[in-house]
C-alpha positions, 0 to 999 in steps of 0.5 A: 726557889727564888721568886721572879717577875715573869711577864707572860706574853700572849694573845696577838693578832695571829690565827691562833690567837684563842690559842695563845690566850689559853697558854697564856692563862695556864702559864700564868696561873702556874707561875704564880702558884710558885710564887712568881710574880706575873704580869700578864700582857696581851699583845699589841702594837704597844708591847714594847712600852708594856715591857718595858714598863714592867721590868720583868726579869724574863719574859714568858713567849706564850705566843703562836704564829705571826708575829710572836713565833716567827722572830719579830718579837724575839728581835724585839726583845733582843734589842730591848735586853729582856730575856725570853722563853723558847727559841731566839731570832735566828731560829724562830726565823727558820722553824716558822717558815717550812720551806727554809726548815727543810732547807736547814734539815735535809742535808743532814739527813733528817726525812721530810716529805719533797714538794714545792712552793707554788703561786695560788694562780696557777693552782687553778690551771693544773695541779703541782703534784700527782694526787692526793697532794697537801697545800698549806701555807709556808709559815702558819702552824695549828694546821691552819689553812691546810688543804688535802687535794685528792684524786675525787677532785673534792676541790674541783679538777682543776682547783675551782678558784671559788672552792672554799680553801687557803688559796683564797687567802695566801699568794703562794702556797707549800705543795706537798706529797700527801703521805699515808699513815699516822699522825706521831708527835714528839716533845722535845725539852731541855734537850731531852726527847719525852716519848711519842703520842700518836693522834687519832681524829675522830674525823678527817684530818688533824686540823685546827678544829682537831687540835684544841676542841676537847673529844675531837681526837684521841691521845694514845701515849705511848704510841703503840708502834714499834720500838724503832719507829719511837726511837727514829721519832725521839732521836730526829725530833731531838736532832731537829732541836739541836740543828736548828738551834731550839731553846725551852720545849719544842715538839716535832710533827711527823707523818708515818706511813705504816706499810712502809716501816722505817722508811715511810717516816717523815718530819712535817714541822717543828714547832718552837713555841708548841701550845700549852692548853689544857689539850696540848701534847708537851703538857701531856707528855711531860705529865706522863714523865712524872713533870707537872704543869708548874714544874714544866712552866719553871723548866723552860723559864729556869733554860731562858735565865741560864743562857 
């Protein structure tokens, strides 16, 4: 194998970024276990003079959120002629944003929960949707911001402006049905899908807190579901892929409503730079595969050279 300088991208100044660093550190370690050599960049306002500085053969995008994952930095290093992990511009653009991913998505059949965008003023005049309803912000992932609104008025009835949630940090906000059921998630890598883990929070629901702190859920791989519903997850989490134009690893987030069989199935979000932690679902499922970390992390570097 040959031996490459990969400059691993992480940090940032998103939501996520204790997140990212983690990534970040796992990647990093990984890669020069392979006889990489790596040079780690925390991201900011001088990014572009670090890379450019280091002269990487490629670049390793750990980051999540805004501005790593939502096309900036992609565009960046387009203009720059440095090759990249994980999806381009025009993709990274659309998977950030919720509302365009399922402008993309649903005309070609792929089930995503209705909903609409609403002004976070007049959530507090009346409600966008019957309850139990979710508001999220259009272009966050990790769950951050998400608010289940449901029929005790947990937030007030009408939403009380002071009640603690995301209207007291976004604008506008994606209202959505809230849908029943269990969390599945699907990787997707090289363009093939890996399999289906079911999430189970200890408590409440699959936030942030859930996501990246040991013990607070359960991965359950395989899902113990029924094998049409491991089949519908794999083969719309790999045409979701392939539709919106993803590179590297990415993982699909659905919602499946268990009364209902097949048609209670919903995609929530594809997710274009999913996290690589210790916690984290593409890691666990490639390892489940018989794909290790390293190997994994050459995987998606060897797809960012041969394209």
């Amino acid at each position: 194998m040959k031996s490459l300088h990969v400059a691993v991208l992480m940090g940032g100044w998103s939501a996520e970024r204790e997140v990212s660093l983690m990534s970040g550190a796992g990647i990093a370690d990984a890669l020069e276990g392979l006889g990489h050599k790596v040079t780690r960049i925390d991201m900011d306002r001088d990014v572009a003079l670090k890379i450019a500085e280091a002269k990487p053969d490629v670049v390793f995008n750990a980051l999540h959120g805004t501005p790593g994952e939502d096309g900036t930095v992609q565009g960046m290093l387009d203009l720059m002629g440095v090759r990249y992990t994980h999806s381009g511009l025009v993709t990274s653009v659309i998977a950030i944003d919720k509302q365009l991913t399922k402008q993309a998505l649903v005309p070609h059949g792929i089930p995503m929960p209705g909903g609409r965008m609403v002004k976070t003023e007049d959530l507090h005049r009346e409600d966008p949707l019957p309850r139990p309803y979710v508001l999220k912000p259009v272009n966050e992932g990790s769950s951050v911001g998400v608010a289940i609104v449901t029929k005790e008025g947990n937030y007030g009835n009408p939403i009380a402006p002071d009640a603690r949630g995301p209207w007291q940090e976004f604008d506008e906000l994606l209202a959505e049905p809230f849908i029943r059921g269990r969390e599945l998630t699907t990787a997707v890598l090289a363009g093939e899908a890996l399999g289906v883990t079911e999430l189970k929070p200890k408590s409440g629901f699959y936030d942030y807190d859930a996501k990246y702190t040991d013990g607070l859920t359960e991965h359950v791989y395989p899902a113990q579901i029924p094998d049409e519903i491991t089949e519908a997850c794999k083969r719309i989490a790999l045409e979701a892929h392939k539709l919106l134009g993803c590179k590297g690893t990415s993982r699909s987030d659905f919602r499946w409503d268990d009364s209902m069989g097949i048609e209670g199935l919903f995609l929530l979000e594809v997710n274009t730079q999913p996290g690589m932690t210790p916690l984290s679902l593409v890691p666990e499922q490639a390892r489940h595969l018989g794909i290790s970390y390293p190997e994994l992390c050459q995987r998606i570097v060897d797809e960012a050279l041969s394209g």
